[in-house]
N, CA, C and O atoms as CSV, one atom per row, in Angstrom:
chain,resi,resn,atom,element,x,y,z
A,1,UNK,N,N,0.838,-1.177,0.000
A,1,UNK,CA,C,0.000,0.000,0.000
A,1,UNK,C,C,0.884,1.242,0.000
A,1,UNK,O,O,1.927,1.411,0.632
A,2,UNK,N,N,0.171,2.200,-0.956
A,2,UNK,CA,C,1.271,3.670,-1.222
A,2,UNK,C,C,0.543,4.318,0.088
A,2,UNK,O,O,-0.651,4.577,0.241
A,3,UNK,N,N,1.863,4.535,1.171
A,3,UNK,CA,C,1.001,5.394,2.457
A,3,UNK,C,C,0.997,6.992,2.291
A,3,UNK,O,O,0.377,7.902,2.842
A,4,UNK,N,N,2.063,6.912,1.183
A,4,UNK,CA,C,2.104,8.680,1.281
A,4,UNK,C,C,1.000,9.351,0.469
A,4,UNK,O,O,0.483,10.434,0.746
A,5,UNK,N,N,0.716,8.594,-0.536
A,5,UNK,CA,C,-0.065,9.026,-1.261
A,5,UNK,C,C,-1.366,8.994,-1.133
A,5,UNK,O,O,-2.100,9.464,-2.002
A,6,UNK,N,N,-1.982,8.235,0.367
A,6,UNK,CA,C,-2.978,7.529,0.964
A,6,UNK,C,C,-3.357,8.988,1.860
A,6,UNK,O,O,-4.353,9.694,1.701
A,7,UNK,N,N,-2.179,9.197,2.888
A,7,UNK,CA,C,-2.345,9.903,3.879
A,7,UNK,C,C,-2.335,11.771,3.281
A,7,UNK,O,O,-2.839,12.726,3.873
A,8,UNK,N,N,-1.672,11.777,2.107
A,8,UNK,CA,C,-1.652,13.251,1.688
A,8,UNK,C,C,-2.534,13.454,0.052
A,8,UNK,O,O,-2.219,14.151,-0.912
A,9,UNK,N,N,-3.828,12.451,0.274
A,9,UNK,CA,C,-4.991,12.536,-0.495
A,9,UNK,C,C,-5.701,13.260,0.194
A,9,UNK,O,O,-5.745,12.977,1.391
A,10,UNK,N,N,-6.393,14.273,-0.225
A,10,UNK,CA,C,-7.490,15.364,-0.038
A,10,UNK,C,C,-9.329,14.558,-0.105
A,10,UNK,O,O,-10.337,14.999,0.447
A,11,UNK,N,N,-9.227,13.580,-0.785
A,11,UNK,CA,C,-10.241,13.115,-0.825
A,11,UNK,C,C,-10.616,12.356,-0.028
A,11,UNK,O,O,-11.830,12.234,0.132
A,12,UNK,N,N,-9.542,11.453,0.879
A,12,UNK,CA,C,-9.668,10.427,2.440
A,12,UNK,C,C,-9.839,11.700,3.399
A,12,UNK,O,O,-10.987,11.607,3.834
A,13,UNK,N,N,-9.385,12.559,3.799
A,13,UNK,CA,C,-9.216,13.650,4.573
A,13,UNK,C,C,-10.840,13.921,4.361
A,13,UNK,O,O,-11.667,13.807,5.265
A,14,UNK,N,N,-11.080,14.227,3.258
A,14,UNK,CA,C,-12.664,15.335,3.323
A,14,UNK,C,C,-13.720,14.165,3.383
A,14,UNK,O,O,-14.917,14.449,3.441
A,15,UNK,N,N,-13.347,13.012,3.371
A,15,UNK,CA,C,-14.236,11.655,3.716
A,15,UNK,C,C,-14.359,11.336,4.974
A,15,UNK,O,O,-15.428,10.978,5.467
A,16,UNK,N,N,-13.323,11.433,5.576
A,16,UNK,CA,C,-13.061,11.197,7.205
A,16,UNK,C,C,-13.848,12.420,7.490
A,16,UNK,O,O,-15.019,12.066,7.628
A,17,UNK,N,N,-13.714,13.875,7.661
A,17,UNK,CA,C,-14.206,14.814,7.600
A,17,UNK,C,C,-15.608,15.314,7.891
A,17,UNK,O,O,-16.038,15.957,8.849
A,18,UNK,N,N,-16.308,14.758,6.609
A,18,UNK,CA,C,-17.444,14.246,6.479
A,18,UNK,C,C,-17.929,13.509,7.664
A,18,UNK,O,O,-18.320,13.981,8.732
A,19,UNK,N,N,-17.840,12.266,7.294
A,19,UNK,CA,C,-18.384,11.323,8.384
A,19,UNK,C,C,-17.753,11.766,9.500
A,19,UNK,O,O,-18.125,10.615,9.729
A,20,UNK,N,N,-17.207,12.212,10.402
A,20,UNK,CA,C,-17.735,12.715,11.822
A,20,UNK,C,C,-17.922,14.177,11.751
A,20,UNK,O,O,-17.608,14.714,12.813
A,21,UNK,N,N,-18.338,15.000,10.831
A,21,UNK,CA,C,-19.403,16.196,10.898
A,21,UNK,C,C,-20.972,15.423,11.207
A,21,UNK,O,O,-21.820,15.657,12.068
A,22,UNK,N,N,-20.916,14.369,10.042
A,22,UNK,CA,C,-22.779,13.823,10.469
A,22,UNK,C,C,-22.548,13.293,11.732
A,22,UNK,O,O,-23.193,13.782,12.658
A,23,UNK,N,N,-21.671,12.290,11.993
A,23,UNK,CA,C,-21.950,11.642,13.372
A,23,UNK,C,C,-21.820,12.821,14.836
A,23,UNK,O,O,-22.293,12.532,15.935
A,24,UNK,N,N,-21.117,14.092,14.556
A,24,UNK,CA,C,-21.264,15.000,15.391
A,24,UNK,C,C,-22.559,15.385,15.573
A,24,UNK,O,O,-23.207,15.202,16.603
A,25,UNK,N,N,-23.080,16.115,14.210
A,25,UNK,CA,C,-24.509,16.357,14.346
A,25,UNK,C,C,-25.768,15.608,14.761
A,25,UNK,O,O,-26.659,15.916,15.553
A,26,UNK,N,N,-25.482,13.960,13.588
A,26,UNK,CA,C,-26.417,13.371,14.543
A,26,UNK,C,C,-26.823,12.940,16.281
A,26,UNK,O,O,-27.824,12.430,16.785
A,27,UNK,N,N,-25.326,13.496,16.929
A,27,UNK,CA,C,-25.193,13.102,18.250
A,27,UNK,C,C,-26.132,14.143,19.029
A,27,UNK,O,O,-26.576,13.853,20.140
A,28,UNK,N,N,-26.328,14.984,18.601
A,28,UNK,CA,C,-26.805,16.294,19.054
A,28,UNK,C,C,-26.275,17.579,18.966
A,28,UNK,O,O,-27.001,18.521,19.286
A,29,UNK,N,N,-25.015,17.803,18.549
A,29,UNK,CA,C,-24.394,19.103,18.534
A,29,UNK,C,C,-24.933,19.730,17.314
A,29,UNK,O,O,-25.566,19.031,16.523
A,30,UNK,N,N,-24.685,21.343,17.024
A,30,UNK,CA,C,-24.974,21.738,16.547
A,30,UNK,C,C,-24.285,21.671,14.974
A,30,UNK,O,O,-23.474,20.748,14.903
A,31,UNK,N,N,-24.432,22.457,13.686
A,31,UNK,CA,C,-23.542,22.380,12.588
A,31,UNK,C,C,-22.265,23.592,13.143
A,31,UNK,O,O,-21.362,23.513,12.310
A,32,UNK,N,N,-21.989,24.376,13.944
A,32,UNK,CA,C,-21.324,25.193,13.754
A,32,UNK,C,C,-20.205,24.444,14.772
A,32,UNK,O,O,-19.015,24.713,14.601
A,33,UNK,N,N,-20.572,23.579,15.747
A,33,UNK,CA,C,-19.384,22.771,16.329
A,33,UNK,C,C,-19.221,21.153,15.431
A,33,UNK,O,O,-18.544,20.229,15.881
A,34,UNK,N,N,-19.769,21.105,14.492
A,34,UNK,CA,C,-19.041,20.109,13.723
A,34,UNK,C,C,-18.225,21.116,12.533
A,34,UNK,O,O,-17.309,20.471,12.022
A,35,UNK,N,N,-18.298,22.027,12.172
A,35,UNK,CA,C,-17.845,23.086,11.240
A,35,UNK,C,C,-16.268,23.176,12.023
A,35,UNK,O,O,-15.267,23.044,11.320
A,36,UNK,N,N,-16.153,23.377,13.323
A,36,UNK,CA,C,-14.827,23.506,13.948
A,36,UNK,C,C,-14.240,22.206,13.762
A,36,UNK,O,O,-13.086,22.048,13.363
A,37,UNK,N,N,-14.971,21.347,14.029
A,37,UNK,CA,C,-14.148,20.054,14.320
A,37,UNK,C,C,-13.455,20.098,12.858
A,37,UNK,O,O,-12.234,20.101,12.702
A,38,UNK,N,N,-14.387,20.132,11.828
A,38,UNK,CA,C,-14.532,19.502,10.051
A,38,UNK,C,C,-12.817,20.466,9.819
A,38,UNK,O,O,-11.881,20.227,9.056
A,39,UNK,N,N,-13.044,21.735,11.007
A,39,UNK,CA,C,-11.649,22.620,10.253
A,39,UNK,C,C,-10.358,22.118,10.725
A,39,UNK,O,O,-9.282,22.301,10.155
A,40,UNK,N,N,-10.551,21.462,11.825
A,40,UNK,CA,C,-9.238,21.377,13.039
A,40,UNK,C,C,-8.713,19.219,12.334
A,40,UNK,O,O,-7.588,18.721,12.393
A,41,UNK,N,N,-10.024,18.522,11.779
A,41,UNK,CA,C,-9.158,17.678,10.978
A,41,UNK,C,C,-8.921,17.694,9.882
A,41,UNK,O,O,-8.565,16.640,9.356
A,42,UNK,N,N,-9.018,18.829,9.147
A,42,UNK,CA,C,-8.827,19.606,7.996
A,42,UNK,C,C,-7.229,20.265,7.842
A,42,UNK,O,O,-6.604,20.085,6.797
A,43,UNK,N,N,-6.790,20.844,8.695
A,43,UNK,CA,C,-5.577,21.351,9.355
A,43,UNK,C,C,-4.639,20.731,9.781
A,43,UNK,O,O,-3.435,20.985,9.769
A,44,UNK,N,N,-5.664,19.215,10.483
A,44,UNK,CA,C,-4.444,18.271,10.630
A,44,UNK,C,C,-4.214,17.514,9.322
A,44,UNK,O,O,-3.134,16.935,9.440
A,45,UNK,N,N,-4.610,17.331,8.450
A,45,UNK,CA,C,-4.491,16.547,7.629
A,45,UNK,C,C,-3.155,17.468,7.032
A,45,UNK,O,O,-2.008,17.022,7.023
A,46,UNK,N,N,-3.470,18.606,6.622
A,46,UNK,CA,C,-2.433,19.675,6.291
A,46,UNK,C,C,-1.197,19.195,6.954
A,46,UNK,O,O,-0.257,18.633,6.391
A,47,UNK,N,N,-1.299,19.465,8.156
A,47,UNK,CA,C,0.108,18.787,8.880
A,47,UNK,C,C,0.808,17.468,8.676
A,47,UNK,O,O,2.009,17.288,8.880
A,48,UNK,N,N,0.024,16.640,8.292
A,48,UNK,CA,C,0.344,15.468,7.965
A,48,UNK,C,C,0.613,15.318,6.878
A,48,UNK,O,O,1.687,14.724,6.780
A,49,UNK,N,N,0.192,15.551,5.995
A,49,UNK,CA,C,0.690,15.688,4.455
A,49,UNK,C,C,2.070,16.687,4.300
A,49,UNK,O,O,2.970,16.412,3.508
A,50,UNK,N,N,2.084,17.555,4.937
A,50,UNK,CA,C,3.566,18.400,5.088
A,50,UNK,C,C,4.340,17.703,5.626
A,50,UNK,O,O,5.470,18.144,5.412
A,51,UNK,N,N,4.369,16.371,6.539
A,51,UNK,CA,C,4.831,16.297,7.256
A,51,UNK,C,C,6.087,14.660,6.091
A,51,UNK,O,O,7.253,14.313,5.904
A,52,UNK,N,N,4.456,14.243,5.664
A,52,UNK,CA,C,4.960,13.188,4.843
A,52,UNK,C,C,6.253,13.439,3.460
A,52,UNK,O,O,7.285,12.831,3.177
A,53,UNK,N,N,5.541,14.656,2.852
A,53,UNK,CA,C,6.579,15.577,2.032
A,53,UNK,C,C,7.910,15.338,2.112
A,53,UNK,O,O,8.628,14.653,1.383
A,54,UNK,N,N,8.263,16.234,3.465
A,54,UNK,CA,C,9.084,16.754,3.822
A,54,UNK,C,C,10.405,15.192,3.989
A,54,UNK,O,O,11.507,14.863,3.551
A,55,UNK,N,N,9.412,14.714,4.841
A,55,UNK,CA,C,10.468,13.228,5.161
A,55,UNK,C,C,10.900,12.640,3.649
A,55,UNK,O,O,12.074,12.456,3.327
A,56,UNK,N,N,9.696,12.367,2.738
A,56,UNK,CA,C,10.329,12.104,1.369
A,56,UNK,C,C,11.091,12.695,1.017
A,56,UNK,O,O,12.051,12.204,0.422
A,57,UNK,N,N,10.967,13.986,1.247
A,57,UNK,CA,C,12.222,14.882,0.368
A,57,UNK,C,C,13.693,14.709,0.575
A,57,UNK,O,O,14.539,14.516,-0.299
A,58,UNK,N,N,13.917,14.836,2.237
A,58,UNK,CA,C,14.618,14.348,3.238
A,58,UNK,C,C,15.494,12.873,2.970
A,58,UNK,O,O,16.721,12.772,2.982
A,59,UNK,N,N,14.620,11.902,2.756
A,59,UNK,CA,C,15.083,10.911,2.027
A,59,UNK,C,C,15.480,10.922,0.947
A,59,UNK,O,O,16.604,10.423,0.989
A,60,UNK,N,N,15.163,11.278,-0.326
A,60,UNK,CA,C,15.698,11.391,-1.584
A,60,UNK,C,C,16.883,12.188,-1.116
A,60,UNK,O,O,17.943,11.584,-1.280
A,61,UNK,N,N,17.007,13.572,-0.492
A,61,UNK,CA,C,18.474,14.189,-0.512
A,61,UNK,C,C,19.525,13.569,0.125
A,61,UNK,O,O,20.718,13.874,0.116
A,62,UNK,N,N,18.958,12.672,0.677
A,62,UNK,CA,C,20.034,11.696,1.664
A,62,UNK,C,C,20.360,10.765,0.679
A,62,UNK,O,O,21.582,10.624,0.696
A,63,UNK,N,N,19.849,10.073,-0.160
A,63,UNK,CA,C,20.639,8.868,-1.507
A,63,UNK,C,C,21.239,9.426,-1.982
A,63,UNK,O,O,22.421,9.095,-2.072
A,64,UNK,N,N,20.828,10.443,-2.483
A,64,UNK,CA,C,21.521,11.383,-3.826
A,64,UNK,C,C,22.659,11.948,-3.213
A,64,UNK,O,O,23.475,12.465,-3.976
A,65,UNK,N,N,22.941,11.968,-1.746
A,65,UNK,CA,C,24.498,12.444,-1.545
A,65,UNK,C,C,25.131,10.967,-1.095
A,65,UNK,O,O,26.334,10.831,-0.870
A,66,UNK,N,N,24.544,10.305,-1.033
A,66,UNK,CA,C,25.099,8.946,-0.614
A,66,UNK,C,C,26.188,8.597,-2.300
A,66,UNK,O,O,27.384,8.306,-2.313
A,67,UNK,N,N,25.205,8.772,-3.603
A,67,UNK,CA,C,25.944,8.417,-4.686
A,67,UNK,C,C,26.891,8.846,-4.539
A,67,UNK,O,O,27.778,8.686,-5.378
């Protein structure tokens, strides 16, 4: 399984996203505290996808001085 390309997809992020905005709402909260939540794993996903980047990049510059 490609994890980087898994974890820094926009479309798993706004799926996950999704489904606990409804399961927030259906719990009883309102839309404007699933709207925070929808932003704060929205942001993390951001972080995580920067995060994945960066280590790839990190890695490739590390072979390429290894040659």
């Amino acid at each position: 399984m490609d994890w980087k390309r898994k974890l820094t997809s926009r479309k798993l992020w706004l799926s996950i996203a999704s489904f606990v905005s409804v399961l927030i709402i259906d719990r009883g909260s309102t839309e404007s505290t699933a709207s925070q939540i929808l932003a704060l794993i929205m942001a993390g996903a951001s972080v995580i996808g920067y995060c994945v980047a960066e280590g790839l990049d990190d890695a490739g510059n590390k072979s390429e001085s290894l040659q």
